[in-house]
C-alpha positions as CSV (number, residue, x, y, z in Angstrom):
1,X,0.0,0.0,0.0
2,X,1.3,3.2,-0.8
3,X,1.5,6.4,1.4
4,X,-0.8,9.0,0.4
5,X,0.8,12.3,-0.7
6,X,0.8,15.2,2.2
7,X,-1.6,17.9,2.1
8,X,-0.4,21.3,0.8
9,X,-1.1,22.7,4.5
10,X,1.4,21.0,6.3
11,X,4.0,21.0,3.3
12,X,3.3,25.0,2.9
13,X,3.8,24.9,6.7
14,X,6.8,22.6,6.3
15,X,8.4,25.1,3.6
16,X,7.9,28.1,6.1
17,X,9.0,27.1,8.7
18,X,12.6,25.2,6.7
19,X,12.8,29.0,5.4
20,X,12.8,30.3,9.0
21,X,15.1,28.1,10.2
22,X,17.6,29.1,7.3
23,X,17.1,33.0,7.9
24,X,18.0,32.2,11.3
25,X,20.9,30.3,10.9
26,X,22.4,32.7,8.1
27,X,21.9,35.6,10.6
28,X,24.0,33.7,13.3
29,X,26.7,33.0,10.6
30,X,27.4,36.6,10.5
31,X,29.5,36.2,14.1
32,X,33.0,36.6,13.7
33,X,34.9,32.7,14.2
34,X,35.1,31.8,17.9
35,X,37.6,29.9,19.7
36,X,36.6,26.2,18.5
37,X,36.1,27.5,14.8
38,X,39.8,28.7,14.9
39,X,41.6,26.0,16.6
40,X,39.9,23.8,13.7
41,X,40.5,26.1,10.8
42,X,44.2,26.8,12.0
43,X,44.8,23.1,12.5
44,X,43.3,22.1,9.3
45,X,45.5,23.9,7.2
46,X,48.6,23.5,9.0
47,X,48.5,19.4,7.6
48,X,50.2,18.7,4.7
49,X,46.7,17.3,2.7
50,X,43.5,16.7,3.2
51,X,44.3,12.9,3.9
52,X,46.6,14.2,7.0
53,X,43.1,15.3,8.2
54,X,41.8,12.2,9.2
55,X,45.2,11.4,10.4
56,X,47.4,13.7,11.7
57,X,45.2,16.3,13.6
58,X,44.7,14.2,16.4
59,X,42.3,16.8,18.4
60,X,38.7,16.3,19.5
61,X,38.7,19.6,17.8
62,X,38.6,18.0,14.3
63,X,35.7,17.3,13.1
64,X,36.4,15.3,10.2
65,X,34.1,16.2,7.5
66,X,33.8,20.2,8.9
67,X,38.0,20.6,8.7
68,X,38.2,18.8,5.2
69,X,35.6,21.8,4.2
70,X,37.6,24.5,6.1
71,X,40.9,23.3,4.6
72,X,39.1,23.5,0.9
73,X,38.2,27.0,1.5
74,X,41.2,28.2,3.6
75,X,41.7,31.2,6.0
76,X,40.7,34.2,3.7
77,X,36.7,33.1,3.5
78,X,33.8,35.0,5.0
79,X,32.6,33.6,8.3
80,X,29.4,32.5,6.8
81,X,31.3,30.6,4.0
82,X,33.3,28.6,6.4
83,X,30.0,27.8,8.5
84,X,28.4,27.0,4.9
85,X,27.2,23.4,5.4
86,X,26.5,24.0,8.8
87,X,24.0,26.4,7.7
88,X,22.5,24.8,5.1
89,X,22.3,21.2,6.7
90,X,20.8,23.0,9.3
91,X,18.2,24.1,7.7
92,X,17.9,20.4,6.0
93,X,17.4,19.0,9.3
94,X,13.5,20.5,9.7
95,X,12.5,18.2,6.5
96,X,14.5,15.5,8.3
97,X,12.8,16.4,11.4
98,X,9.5,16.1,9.8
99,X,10.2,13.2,8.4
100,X,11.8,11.2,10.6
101,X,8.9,12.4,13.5
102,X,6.4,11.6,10.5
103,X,7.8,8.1,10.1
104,X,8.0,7.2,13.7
105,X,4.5,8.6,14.6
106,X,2.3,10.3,11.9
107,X,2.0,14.2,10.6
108,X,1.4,15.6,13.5
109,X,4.5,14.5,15.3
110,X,6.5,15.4,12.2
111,X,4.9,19.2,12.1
112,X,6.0,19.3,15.8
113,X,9.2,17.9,15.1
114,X,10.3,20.3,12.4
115,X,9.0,23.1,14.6
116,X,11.3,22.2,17.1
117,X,14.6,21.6,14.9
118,X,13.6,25.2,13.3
119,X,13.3,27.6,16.1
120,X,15.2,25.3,19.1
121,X,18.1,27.7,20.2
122,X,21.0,24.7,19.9
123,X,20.1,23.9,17.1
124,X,20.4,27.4,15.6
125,X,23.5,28.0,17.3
126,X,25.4,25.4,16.4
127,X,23.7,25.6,12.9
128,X,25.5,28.8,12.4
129,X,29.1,27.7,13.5
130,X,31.4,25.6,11.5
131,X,31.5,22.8,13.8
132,X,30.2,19.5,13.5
133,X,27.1,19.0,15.2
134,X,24.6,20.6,12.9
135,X,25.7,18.4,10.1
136,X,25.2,15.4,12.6
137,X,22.1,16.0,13.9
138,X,21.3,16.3,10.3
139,X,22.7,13.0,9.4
140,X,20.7,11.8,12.7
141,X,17.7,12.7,11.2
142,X,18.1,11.2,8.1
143,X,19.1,8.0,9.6
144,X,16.2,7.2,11.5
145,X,13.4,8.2,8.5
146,X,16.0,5.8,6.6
147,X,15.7,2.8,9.3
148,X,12.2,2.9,9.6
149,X,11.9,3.0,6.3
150,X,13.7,0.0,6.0
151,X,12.5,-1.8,9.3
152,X,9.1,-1.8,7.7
153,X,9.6,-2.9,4.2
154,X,12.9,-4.1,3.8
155,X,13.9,-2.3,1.2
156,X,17.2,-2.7,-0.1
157,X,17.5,1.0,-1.2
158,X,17.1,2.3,2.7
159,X,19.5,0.1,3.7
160,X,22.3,1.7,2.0
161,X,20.9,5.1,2.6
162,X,20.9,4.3,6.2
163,X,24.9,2.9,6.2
164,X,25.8,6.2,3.9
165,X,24.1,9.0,6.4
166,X,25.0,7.4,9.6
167,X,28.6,6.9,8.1
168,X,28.5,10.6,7.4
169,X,26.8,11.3,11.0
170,X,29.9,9.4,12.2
171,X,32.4,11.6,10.3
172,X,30.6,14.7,11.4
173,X,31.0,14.5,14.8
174,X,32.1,11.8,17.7
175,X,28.7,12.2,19.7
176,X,26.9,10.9,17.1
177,X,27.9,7.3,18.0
178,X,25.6,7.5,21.2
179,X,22.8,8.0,19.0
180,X,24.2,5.0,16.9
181,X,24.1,2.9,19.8
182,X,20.8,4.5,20.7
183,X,19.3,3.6,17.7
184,X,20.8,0.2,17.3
185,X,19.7,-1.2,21.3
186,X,16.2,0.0,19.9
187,X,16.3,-2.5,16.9
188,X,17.6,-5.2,18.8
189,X,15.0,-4.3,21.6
190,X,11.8,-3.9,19.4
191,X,10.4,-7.7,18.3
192,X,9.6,-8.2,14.6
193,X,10.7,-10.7,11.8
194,X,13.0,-8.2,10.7
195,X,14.8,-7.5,14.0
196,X,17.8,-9.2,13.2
197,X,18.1,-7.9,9.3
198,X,17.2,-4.1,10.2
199,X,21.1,-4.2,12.5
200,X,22.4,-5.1,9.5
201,X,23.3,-2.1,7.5
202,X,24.9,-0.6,11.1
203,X,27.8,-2.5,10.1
204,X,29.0,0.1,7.8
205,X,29.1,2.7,10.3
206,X,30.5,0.9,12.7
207,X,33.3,-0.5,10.6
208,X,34.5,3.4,9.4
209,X,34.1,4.3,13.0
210,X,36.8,0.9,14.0
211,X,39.1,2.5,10.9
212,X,38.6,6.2,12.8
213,X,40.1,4.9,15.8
214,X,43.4,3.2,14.3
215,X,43.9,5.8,12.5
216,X,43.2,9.0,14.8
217,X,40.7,8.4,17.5
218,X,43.5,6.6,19.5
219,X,45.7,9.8,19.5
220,X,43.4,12.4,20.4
221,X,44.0,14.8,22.6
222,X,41.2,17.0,24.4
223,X,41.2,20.2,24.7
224,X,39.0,20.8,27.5
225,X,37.7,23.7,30.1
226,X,37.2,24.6,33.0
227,X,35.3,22.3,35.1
228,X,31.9,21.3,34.1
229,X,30.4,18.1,35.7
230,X,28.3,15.9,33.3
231,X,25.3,16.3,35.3
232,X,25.4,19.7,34.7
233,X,26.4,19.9,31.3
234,X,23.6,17.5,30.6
235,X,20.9,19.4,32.2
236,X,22.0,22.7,31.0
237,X,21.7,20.6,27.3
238,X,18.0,19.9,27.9
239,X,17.0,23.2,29.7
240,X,18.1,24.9,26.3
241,X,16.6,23.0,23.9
242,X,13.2,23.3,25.3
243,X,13.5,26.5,26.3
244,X,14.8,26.9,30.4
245,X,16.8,29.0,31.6
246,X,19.9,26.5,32.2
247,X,20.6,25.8,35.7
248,X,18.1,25.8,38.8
249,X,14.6,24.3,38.8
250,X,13.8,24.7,34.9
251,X,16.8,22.5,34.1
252,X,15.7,19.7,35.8
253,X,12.1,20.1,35.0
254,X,13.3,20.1,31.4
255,X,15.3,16.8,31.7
256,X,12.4,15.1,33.3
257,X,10.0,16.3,30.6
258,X,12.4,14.7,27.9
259,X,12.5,11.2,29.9
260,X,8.9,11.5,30.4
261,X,8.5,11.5,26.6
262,X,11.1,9.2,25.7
263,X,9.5,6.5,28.3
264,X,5.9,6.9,26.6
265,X,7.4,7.0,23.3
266,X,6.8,4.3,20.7
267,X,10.4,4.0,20.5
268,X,11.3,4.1,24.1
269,X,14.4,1.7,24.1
270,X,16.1,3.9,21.7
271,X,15.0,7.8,23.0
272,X,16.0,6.6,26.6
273,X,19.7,5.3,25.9
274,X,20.2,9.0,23.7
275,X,19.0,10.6,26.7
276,X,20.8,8.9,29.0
277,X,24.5,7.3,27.4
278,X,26.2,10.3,27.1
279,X,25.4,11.3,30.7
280,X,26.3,7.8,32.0
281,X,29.5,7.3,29.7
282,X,30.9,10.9,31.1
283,X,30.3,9.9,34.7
284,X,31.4,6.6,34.1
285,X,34.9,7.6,32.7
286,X,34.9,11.1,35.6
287,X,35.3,13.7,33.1
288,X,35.4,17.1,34.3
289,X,34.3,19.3,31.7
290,X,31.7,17.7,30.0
291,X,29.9,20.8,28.1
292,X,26.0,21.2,27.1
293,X,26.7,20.5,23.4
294,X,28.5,16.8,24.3
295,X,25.0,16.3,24.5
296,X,22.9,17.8,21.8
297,X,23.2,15.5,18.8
298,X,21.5,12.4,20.9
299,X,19.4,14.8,22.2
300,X,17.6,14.9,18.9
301,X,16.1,11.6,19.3
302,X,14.3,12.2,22.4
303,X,13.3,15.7,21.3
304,X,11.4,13.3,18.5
305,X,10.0,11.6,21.6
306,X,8.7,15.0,22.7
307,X,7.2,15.9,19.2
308,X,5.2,12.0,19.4
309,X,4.1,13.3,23.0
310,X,2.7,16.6,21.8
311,X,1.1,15.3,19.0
312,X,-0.4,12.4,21.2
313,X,-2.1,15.2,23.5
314,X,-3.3,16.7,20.5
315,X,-5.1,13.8,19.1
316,X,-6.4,11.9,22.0
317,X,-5.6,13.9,25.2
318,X,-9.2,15.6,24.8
319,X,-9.6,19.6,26.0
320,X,-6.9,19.3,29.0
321,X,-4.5,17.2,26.4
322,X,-5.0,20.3,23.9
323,X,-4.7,23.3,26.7
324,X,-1.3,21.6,27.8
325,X,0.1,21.6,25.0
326,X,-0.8,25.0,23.9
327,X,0.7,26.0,26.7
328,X,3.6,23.9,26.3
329,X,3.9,25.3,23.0
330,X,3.5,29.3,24.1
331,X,6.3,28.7,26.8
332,X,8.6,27.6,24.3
333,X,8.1,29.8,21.6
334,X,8.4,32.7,24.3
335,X,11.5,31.2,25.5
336,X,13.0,30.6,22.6
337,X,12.6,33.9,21.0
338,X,14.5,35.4,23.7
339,X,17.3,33.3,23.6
340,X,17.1,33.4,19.2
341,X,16.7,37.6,19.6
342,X,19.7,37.8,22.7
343,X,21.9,35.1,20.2
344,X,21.5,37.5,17.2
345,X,22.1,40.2,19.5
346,X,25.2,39.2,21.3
347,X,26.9,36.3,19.6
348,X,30.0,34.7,20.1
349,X,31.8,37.8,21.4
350,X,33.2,41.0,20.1
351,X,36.3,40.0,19.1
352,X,36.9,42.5,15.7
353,X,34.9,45.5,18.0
354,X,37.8,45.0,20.6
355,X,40.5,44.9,18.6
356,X,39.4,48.1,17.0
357,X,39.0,50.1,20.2
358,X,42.6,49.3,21.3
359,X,43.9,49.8,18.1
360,X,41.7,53.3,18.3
361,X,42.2,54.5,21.6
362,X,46.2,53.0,21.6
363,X,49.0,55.4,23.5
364,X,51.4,53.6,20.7
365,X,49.1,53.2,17.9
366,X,52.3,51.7,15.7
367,X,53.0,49.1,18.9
368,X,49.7,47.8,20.4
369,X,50.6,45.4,23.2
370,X,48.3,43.3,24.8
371,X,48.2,40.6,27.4
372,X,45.4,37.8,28.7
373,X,44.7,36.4,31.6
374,X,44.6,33.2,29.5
375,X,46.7,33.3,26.5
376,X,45.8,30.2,24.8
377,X,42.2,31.1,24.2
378,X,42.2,34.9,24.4
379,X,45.7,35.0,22.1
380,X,44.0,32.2,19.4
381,X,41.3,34.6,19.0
382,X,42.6,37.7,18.7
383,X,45.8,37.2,16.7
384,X,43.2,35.2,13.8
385,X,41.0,38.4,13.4
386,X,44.0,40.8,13.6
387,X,45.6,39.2,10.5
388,X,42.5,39.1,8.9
389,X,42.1,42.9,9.5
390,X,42.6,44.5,5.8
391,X,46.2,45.6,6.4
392,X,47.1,43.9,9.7
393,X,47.0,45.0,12.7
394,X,49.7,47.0,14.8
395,X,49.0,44.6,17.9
396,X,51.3,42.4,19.8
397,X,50.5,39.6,21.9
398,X,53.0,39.8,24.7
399,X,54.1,37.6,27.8
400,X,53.0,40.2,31.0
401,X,55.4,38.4,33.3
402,X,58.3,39.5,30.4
403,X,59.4,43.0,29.7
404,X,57.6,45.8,29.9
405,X,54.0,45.7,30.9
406,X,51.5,46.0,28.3
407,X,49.4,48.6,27.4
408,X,46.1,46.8,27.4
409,X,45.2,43.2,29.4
410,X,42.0,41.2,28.5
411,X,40.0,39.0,30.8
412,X,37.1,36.5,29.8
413,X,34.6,35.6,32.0
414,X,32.1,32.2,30.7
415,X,28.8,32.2,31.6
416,X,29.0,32.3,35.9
417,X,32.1,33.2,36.4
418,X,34.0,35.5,38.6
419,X,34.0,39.0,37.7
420,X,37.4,41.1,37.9
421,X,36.0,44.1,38.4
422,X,36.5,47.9,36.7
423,X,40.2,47.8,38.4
424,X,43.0,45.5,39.3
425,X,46.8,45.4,39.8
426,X,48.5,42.9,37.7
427,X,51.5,40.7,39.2
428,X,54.2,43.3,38.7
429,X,52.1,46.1,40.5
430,X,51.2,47.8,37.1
431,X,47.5,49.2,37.6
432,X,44.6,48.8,35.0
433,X,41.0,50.3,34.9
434,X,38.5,49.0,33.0
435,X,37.6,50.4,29.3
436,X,35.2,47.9,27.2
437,X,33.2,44.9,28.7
438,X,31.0,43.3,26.0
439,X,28.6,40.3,26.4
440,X,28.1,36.9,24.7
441,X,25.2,35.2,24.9
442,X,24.7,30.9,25.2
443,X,26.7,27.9,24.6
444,X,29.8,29.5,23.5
445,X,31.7,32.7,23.5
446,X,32.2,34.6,27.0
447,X,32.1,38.0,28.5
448,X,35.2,39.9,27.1
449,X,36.6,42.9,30.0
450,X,39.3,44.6,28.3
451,X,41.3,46.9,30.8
452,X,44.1,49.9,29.7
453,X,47.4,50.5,31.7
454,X,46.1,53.4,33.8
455,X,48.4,56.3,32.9
């Protein structure tokens, strides 16, 4: 029996709301590069070829398919062309969305699903940065419409597309494999005739992902942070892409929403282990800094779960089912909006506004020195837009502890952390007062406080 065609409502609604999702994303692309973007662009091209890529990197900072598009395009692109298939398979992912919430559990749970891919803050984000989980959670996406697809009929065609897009979800990003698992306990969990054929196409994913870790994954390195326990990092995750404030009662209210849904789900098996692997396999292994987007790509599946939920209510939950989930639906979209208009607002941080006020306001405009309180970050960041600066830039990253002290000293602060203050006394007694302090807003990016030498 073949599946009837969809109205034009929902595919008119569909189109609209794939647009939105695209404005938004393109708007966020405007940002200058943050810290992550740059440690992958820089390391990218300093390989010898684009095979060295998959071999040589040897940071959790390469993601494999994102830094083979960086090292294409090189240094001197746009921001938004770097963050290109970001962007657009961001976008992608509401179609994905629909189908894949379409295939689980009818229209209704796609139309919610693709709302929530479109306008989720995350997912927006990290749809505008050249990172990748956007591509992922794309490739995520596809996967499961492709699985089901095949589960059900057996077709021969969705088994390959399934091994190609959850190959490419692998090469996207790392997280992706605990929605692989996810997704695999599920079809060895769910009875059916086909239980045991349906695992079979995971064996290409899995075999690329064996090949990944002789050839890199065995020599990364991690970057890392400053502490961020996995129980935080993973409620902060969830709190976001619903639309909570992260931290205090709305995080964990949004966690338990998002394992209330995946437990009623028709998938359950599946939408619990996304939810709850990457939590378990951080605490397991006592990371410290386990941040919110470790978890957003599995997140995906039991944000499906939440879609099936809501569209449940709608269909069978009578009045009270409908007035919930109106209102579930009005707190979100209020929420969201804020966080989407602060975003577009704020960004990733000032970075080319900063280094035009100390190149403008300079003592020594021909010797601009400056030092952080964190050099590896701060200095990666400012040095990149500096030399992208038509001309250069007269500005000098210098050791504070070495020589004379610098003219200007810039401290970031992430999301809750200690303030400096509009004065402070460096180590060598050299006072500074406060001239700039710009904001960031969400999951990356922090508060930059740039200080002059006081005169």
């Amino acid at each position: 029996m073949t599946r009837a065609a969809p109205a034009v409502g929902p595919v008119a609604l569909l189109v609209l709301l794939a647009t939105v999702a695209l404005v938004l994303r393109a708007l966020g692309a405007l940002d200058p590069l943050w810290l992550d973007e740059i440690w992958s662009l820089e390391r990218a091209l300093a390989v010898d070829d684009w095979r060295a890529v998959l071999t040589s990197i040897r940071s959790d900072n390469n993601h494999w398919l994102v830094s083979l598009w960086l090292r294409a395009l090189g240094e001197d692109r746009p921001a938004w062309a770097l963050r290109l298939p970001s962007i657009v398979l961001g976008a992608l992912s509401v179609p994905a969305a629909w189908l894949a919430g379409r295939r689980r559990a009818g229209a209704a749970a796609g139309g919610v699903a693709a709302a929530l891919v479109a306008l989720s803050y995350p997912f927006v984000h990290y749809g505008s940065e050249a990172r990748g989980y956007a591509p992922a959670i794309f490739f995520l996406l596809a996967s499961v419409w492709l699985l089901e697809r095949f589960a059900a009929d057996g077709r021969r065609r969705d088994a390959i597309g399934f091994a190609a897009a959850a190959t490419l979800g692998v090469a996207s990003h790392l997280t992706f494999t605990f929605a692989l698992a996810a997704l695999a306990l599920d079809r060895l969990l769910r009875p059916g005739p086909r239980r045991g054929r349906a695992l079979v196409p995971f064996l290409v994913p899995l075999a690329v992902l064996a090949l990944l870790f002789v050839v890199d994954l065995r020599h990364w390195t991690v970057a890392g942070g400053d502490p961020l326990p996995a129980g935080r990092g993973f409620a902060d995750a969830t709190a976001w892409l619903v639309g909570a404030r992260p931290g205090g009662p709305g995080a964990v209210v949004t966690a338990g929403l998002l394992l209330l849904a995946s437990l009623r789900s028709s998938r359950r098996a599946g939408d619990v282990a996304a939810l709850l692997l990457p939590w378990v396999a951080a605490t397991v292994a006592r990371a410290e800094y386990v941040p919110p987007r470790y978890f957003i790509v599995p997140l995906a599946l039991p944000l499906l779960a939440l879609a099936e939920l809501g569209a449940d209510g709608l269909r069978r939950g009578g009045l009270a089912g409908r007035v919930a989930v109106g209102l579930g639906a009005a707190y979100f979209l209020l929420h969201q909006s804020f966080f989407l208009r602060e975003f577009l607002e704020h960004g990733r941080g000032p970075t080319t506004a900063v280094i035009e006020t100390m190149l403008r306001t300079s003592r020594t405009p021909e010797d601009v020195t400056v030092a952080f309180d964190f050099a590896p970050r701060g200095a990666t960041v400012v040095r990149h837009h500096a030399r992208r600066r038509p001309g250069g830039a007269a500005l000098r990253v210098v050791d504070p502890a070495a020589g004379a002290p610098p003219e200007f000293r810039l401290h970031h602060v992430f999301a809750g952390g200690p303030d400096v203050g509009d004065r402070f006394v460096d180590a060598a007694g050299t006072p500074y007062v406060l001239v700039r302090r710009d904001d960031h807003f969400g999951l990356s990016g922090w508060t930059w406080l740039l200080y002059r030498r006081a005169t």
